[in-house]
Short mmCIF file of the C-alpha atoms (twelve columns), coordinates in Angstrom:
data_MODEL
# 
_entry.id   MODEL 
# 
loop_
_atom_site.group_PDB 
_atom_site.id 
_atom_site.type_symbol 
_atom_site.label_atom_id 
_atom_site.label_alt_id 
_atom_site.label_comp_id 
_atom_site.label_asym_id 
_atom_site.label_seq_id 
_atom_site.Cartn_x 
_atom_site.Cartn_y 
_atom_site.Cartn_z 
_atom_site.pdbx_PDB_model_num 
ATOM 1   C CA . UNK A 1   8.109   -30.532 148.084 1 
ATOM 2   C CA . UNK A 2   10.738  -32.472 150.259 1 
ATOM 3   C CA . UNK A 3   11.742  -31.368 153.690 1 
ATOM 4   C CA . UNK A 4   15.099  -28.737 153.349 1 
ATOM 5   C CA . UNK A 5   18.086  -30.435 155.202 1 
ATOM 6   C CA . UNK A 6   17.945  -28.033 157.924 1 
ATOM 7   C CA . UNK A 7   13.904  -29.213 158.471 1 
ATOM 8   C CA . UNK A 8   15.369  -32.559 159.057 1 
ATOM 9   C CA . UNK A 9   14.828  -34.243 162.548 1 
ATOM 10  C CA . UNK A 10  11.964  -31.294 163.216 1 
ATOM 11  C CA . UNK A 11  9.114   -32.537 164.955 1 
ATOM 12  C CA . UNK A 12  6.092   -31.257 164.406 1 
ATOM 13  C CA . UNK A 13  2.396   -31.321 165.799 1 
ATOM 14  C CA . UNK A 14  -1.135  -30.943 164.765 1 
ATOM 15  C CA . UNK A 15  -3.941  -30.888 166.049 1 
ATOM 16  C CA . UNK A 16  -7.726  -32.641 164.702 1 
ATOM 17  C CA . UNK A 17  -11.345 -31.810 165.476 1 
ATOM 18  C CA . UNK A 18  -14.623 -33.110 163.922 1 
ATOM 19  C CA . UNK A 19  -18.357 -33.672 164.488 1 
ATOM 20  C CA . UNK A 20  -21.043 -35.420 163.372 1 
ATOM 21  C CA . UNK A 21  -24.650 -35.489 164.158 1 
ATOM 22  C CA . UNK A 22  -26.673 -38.791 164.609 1 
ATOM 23  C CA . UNK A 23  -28.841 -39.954 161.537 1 
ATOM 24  C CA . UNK A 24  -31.393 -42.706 161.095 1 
ATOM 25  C CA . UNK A 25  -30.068 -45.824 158.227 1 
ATOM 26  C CA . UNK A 26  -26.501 -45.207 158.556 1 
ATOM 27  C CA . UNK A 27  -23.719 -47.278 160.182 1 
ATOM 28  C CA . UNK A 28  -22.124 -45.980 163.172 1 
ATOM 29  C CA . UNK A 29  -18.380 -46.166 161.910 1 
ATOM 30  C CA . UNK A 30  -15.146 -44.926 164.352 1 
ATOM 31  C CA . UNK A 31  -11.433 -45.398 163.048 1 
ATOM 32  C CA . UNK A 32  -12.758 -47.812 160.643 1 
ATOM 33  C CA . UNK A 33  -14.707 -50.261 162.886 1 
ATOM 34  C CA . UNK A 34  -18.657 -50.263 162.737 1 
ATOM 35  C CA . UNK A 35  -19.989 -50.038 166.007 1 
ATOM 36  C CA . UNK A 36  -23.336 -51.904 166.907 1 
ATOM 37  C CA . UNK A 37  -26.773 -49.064 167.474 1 
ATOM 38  C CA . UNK A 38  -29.628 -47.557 166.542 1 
ATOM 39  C CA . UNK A 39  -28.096 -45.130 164.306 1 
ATOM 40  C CA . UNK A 40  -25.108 -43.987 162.679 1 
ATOM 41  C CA . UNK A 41  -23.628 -40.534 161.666 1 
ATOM 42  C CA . UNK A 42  -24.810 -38.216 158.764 1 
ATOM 43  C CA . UNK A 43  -22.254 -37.030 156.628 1 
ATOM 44  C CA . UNK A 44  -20.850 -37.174 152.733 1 
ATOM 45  C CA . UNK A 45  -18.538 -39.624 153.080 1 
ATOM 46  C CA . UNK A 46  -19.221 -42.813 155.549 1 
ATOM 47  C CA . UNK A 47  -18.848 -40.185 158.821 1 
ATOM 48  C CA . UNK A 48  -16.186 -42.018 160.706 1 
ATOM 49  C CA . UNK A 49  -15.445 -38.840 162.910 1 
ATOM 50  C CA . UNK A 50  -12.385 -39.901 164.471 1 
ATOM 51  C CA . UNK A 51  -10.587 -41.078 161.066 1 
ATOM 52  C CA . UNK A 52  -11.607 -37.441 160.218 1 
ATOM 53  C CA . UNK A 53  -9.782  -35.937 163.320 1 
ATOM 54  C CA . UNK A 54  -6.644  -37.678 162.832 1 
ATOM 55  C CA . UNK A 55  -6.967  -36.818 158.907 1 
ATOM 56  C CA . UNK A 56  -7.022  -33.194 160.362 1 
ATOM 57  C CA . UNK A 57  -4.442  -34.044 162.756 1 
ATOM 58  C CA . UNK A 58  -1.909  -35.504 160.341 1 
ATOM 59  C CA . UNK A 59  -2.144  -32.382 157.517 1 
ATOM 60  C CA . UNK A 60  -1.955  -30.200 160.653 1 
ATOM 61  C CA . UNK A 61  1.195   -31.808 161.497 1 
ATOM 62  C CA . UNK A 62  2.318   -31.713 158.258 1 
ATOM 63  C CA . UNK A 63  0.731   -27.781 157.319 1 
ATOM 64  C CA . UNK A 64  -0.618  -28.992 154.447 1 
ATOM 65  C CA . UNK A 65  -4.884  -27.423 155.336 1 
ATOM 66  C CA . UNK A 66  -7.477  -29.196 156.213 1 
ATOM 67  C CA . UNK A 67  -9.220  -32.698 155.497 1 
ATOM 68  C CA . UNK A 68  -12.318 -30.845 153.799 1 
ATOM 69  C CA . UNK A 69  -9.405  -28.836 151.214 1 
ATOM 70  C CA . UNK A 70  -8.166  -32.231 150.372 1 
ATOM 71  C CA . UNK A 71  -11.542 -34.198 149.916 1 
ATOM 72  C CA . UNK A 72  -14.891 -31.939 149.844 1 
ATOM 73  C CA . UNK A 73  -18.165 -33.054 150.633 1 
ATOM 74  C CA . UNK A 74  -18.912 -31.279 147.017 1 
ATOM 75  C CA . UNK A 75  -16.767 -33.904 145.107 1 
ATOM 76  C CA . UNK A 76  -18.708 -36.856 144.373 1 
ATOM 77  C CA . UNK A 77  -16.038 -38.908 144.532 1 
ATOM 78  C CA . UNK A 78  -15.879 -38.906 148.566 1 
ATOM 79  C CA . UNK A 79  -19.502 -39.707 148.598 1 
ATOM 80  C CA . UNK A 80  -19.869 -42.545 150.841 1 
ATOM 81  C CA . UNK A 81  -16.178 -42.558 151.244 1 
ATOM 82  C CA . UNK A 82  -14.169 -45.239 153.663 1 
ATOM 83  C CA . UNK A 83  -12.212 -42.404 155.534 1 
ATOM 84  C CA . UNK A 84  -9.880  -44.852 155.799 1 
ATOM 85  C CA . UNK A 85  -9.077  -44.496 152.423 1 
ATOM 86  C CA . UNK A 86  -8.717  -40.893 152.894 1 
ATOM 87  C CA . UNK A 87  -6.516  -41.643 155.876 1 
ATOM 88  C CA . UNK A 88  -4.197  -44.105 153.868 1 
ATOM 89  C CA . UNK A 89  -4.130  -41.017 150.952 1 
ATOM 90  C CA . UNK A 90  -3.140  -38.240 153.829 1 
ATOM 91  C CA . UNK A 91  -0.500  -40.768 155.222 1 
ATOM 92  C CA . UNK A 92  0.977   -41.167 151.436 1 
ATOM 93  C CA . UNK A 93  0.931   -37.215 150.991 1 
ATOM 94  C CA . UNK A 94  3.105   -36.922 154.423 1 
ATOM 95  C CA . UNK A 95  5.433   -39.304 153.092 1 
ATOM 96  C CA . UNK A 96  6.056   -38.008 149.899 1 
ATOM 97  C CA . UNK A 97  7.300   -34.761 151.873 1 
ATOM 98  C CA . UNK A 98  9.911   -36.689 153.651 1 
ATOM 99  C CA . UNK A 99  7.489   -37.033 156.891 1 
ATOM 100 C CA . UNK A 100 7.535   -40.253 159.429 1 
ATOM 101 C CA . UNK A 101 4.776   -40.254 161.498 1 
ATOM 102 C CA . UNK A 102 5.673   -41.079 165.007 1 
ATOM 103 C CA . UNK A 103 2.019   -41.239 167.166 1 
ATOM 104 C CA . UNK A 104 -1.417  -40.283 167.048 1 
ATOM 105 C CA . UNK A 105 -3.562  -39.555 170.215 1 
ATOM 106 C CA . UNK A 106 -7.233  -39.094 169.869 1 
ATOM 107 C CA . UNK A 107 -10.382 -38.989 171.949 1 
ATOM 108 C CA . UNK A 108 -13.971 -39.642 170.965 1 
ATOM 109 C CA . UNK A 109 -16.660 -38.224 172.521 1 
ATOM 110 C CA . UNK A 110 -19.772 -40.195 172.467 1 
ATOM 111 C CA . UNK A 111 -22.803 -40.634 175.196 1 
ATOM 112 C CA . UNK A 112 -23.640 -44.588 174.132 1 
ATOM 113 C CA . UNK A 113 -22.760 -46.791 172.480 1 
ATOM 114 C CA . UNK A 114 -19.288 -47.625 174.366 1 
ATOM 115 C CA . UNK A 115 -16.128 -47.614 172.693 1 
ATOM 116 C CA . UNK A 116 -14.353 -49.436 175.317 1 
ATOM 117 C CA . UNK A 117 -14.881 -53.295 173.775 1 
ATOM 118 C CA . UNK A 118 -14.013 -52.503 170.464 1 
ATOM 119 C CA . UNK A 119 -10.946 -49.723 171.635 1 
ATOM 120 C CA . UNK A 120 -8.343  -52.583 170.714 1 
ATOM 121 C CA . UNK A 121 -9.626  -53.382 167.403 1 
ATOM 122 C CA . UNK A 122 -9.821  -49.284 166.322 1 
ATOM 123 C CA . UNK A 123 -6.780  -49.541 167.329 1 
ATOM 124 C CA . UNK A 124 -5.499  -52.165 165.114 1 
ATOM 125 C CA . UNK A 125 -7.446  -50.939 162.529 1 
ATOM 126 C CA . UNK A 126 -6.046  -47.498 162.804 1 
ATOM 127 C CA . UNK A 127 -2.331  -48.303 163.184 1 
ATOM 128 C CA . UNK A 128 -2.608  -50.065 160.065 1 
ATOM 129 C CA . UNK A 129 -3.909  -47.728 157.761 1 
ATOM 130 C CA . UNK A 130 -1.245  -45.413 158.932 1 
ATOM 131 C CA . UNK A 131 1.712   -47.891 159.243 1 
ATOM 132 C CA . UNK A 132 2.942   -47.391 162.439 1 
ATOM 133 C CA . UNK A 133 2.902   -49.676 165.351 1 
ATOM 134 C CA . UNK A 134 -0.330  -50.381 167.765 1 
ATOM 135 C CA . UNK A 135 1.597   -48.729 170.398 1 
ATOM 136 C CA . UNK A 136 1.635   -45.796 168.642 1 
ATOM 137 C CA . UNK A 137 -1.843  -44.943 168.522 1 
ATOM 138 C CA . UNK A 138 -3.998  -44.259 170.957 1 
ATOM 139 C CA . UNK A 139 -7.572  -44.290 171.518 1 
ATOM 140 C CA . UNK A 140 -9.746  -42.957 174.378 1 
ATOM 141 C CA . UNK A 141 -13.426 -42.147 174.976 1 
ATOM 142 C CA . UNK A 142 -15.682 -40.224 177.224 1 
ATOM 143 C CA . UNK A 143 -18.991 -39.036 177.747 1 
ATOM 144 C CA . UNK A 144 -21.331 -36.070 177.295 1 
ATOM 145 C CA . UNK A 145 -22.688 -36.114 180.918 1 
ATOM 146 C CA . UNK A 146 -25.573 -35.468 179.753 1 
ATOM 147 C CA . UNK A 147 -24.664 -32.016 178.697 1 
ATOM 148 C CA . UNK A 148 -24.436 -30.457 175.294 1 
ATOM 149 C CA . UNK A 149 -24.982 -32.242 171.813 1 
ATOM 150 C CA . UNK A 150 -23.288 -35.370 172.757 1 
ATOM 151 C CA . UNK A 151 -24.990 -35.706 175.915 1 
ATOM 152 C CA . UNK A 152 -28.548 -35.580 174.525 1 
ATOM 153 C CA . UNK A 153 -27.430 -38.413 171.754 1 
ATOM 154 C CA . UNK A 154 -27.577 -35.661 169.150 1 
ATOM 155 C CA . UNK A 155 -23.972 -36.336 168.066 1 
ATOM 156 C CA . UNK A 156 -20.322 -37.390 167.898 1 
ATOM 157 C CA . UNK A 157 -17.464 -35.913 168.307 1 
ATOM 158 C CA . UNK A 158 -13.649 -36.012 167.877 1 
ATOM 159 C CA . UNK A 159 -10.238 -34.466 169.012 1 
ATOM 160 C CA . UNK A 160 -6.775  -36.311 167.262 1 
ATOM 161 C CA . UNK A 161 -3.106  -34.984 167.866 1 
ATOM 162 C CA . UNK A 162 -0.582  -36.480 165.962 1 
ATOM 163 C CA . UNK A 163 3.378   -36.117 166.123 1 
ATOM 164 C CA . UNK A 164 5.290   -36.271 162.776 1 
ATOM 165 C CA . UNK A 165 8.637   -35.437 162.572 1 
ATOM 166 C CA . UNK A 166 10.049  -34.008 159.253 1 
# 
């Protein structure tokens, strides 16, 4: 469906969330870099929680449900999925409705390792798959405290906005 002409110029927003829990013989992989440690994250696909927020983010911003309606951990074909790939595919669906995405803002949560020296390059690596400029995307991380499931190095997690306009 293509945006109605009185949709045009709307700007919309949506909002991304996911989690992942720590698992022994996987790579830890955030926005598409793979982060140096012990362990990465459990999930179907390769568990890059902050691709999946901004996923979330971007069919929020466009209404169009959520990132596990669009590729299920019960299709075999997202097993051990780049979520890049299913980044690139959410970006192509937003386009085909007539949708420009215009930023993305996310945070990771995440007790150790640090995101800081490899923030630039998820960055990159990010505003590429989408195809919007490195300014455009933004990246942050904090910690746990100690407190919760990311605290005790149980987890990750991940919050995304993103601004489209139709």
């Amino acid at each position: 469906m293509i945006a109605r002409p009185e949709d045009r110029g709307m700007v919309t927003t949506g909002l991304g969330y996911d989690c992942h829990r720590f698992a022994p013989g996987r790579r830890l992989v955030l926005g598409g870099v793979e982060l140096a440690h012990d362990r990465g994250l459990a999930g179907h696909s390769d568990a890059d929680v902050l691709t999946h927020a901004i996923v979330d983010a971007l069919l929020g911003a466009g209404a169009l449900g959520d990132i596990g309606e669009h590729f299920p951990d019960t299709d075999e074909r997202y097993r051990d999925a780049d979520s890049l790939d299913l980044l690139r595919t959410t970006v192509a669906m937003l386009t085909h409705r007539g949708m420009a995405i215009l930023h993305v803002d996310a945070t990771v949560v995440i007790e150790r390792p640090h995101v800081a020296p490899v923030r630039e390059e998820i960055r990159r690596t990010l505003a590429e798959a989408i195809g919007i400029s490195f300014e455009h995307v933004s990246v942050k991380a904090t910690r746990g405290e100690g407190m919760g499931f990311v605290g005790r190095e149980e987890g990750v997690a991940a919050l995304a906005i993103a601004t489209v306009e139709r």
